[in-house]
C-alpha positions as CSV (number, residue, x, y, z in Angstrom):
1,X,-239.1,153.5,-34.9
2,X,-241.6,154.0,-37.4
3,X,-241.9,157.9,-38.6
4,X,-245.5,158.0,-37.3
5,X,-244.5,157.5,-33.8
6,X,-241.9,159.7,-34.0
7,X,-244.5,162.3,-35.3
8,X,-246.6,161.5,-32.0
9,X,-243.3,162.1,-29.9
10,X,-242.2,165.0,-31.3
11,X,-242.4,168.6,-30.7
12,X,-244.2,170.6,-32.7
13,X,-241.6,172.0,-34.8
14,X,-240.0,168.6,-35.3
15,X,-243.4,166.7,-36.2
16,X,-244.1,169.7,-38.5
17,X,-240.8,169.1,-40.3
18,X,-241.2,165.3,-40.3
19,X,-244.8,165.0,-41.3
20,X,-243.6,167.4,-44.6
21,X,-241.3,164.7,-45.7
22,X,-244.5,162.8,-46.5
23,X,-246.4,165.6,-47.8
24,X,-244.9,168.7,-48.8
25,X,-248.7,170.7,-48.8
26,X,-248.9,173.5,-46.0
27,X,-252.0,172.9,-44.9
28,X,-252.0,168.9,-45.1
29,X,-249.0,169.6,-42.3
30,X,-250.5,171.8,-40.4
31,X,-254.1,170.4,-40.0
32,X,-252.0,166.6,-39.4
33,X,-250.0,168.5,-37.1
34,X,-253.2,169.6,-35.4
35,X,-254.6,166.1,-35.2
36,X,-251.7,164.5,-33.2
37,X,-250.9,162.2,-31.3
38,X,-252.7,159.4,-33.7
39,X,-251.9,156.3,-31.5
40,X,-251.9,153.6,-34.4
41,X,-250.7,153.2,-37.7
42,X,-254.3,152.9,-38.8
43,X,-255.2,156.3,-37.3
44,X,-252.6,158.5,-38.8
45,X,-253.0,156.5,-42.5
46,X,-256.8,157.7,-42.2
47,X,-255.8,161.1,-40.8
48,X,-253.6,161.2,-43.9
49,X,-256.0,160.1,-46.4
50,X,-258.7,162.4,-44.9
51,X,-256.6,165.5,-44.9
52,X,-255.1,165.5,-48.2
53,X,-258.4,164.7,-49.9
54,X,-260.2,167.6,-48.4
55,X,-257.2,169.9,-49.9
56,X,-257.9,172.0,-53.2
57,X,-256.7,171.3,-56.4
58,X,-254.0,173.9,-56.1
59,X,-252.8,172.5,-52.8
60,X,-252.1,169.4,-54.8
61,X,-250.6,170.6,-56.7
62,X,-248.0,172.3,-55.1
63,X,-247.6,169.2,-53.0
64,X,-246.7,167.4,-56.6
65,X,-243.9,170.6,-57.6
66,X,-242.1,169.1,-54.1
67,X,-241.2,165.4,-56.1
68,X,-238.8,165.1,-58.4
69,X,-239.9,163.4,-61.8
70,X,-239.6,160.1,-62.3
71,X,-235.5,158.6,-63.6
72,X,-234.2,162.4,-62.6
73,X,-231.6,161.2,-60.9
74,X,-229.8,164.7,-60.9
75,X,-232.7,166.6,-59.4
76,X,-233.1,164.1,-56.4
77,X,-229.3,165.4,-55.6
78,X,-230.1,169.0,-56.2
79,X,-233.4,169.9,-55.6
80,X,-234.8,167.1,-53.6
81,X,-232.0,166.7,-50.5
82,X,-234.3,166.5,-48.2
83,X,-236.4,163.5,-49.8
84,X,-233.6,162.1,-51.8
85,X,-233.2,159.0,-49.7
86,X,-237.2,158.0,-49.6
87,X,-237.5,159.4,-53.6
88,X,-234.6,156.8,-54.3
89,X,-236.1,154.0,-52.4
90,X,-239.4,154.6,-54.1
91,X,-238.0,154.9,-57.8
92,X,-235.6,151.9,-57.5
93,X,-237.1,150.5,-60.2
94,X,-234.9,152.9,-62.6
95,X,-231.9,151.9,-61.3
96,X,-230.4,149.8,-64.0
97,X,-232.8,151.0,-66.6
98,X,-231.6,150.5,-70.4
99,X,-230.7,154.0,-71.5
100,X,-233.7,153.7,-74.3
101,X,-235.8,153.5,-71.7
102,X,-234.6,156.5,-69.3
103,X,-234.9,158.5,-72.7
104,X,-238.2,157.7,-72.9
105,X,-239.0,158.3,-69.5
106,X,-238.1,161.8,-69.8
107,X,-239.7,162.5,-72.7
108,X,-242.6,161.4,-71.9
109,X,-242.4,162.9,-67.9
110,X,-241.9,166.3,-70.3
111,X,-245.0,166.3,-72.4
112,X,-247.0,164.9,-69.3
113,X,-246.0,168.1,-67.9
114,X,-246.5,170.2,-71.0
115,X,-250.5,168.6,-71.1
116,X,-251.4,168.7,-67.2
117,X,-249.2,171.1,-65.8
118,X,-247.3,169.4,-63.2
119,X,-244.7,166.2,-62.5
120,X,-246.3,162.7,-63.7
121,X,-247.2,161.0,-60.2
122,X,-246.7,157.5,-59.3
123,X,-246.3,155.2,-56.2
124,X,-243.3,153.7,-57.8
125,X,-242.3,151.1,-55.1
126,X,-242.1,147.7,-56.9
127,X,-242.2,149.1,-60.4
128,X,-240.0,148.8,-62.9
129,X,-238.7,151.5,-65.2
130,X,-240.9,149.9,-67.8
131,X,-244.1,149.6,-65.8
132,X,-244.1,152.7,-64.5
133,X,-243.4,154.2,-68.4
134,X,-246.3,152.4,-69.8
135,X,-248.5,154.0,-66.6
136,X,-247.6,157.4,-67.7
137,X,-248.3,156.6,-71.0
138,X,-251.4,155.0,-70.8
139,X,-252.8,158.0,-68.4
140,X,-251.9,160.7,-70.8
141,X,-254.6,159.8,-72.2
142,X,-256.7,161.4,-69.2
143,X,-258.4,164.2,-69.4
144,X,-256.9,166.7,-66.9
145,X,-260.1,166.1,-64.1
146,X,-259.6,162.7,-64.1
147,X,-255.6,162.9,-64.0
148,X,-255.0,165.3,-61.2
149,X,-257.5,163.0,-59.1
150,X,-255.6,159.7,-60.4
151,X,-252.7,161.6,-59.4
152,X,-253.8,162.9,-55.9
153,X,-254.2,158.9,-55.1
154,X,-250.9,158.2,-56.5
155,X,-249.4,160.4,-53.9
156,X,-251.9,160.1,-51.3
157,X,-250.5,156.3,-51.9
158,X,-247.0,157.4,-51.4
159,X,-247.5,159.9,-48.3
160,X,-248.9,156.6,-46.7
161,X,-245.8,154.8,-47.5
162,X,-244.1,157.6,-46.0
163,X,-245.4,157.6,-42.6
164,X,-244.9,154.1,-42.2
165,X,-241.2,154.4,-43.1
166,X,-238.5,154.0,-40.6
């Protein structure tokens, strides 16, 4: 069963907990929490979309501390349990990365960090290690009003993955 119909099944405890394995942002949970049942696939994606863009700045970002940074393989055990087995799915492209290029990728996730203040943001699925390098290269070269909105559709991208995953 797709996770978006077991959102519409659920109590509301249980939809509250499932719906925050999409989107980790308190009040994106509770006002989709609000909004249920959705019916559709199509209505819970726009329900999604809608509530996360009318969040603040500061919601997104703490939505973005709840991912672990892209090739941290050690902090999807540790930190991220609870997401660990969607985070993987999402990042597979890293799996079998040349070491030069899981180097880089945590150098450059650490001064993307250092410059915007929070984890470099990506819908990963289908990328490689080296596409999704040359992405967080080329946008640190944002200015930080433009990269937190790039990155609020990058995860608005993968919250939508979310809810459609089994």
């Amino acid at each position: 069963m797709e996770r978006w119909r077991r959102i519409d099944a659920a109590t509301g405890d249980e939809a509250a907990e499932w719906l925050r394995t999409c989107c980790a942002a308190p009040q994106w949970v509770e006002r989709m929490c609000a909004r249920r049942p959705f019916g559709t696939a199509n209505a819970v994606l726009a329900a999604a979309r809608e509530e996360w863009f009318a969040l603040s700045e500061d919601d997104w970002r703490d939505a973005f501390s709840h991912h672990p940074r892209i090739g941290d393989r050690d902090a999807l055990r540790d930190r991220f349990a609870t997401t660990r087995d969607l985070s993987q799915r999402e990042q597979s492209g890293v799996q079998g990365a040349a070491d030069d290029v899981l180097a880089a990728l945590a150098k450059a996730n650490r001064e993307y960090e250092a410059r915007f203040g929070y984890v470099f943001l990506i819908c990963a699925t289908g990328l490689t290690a080296e596409e999704m390098l040359e992405s967080l290269r080329a946008r640190m070269q944002n200015d930080p009003a433009t990269e937190i909105r790039v990155a609020a559709a990058e995860h608005a991208r993968i919250c939508a993955l979310r809810l459609l995953t089994v």
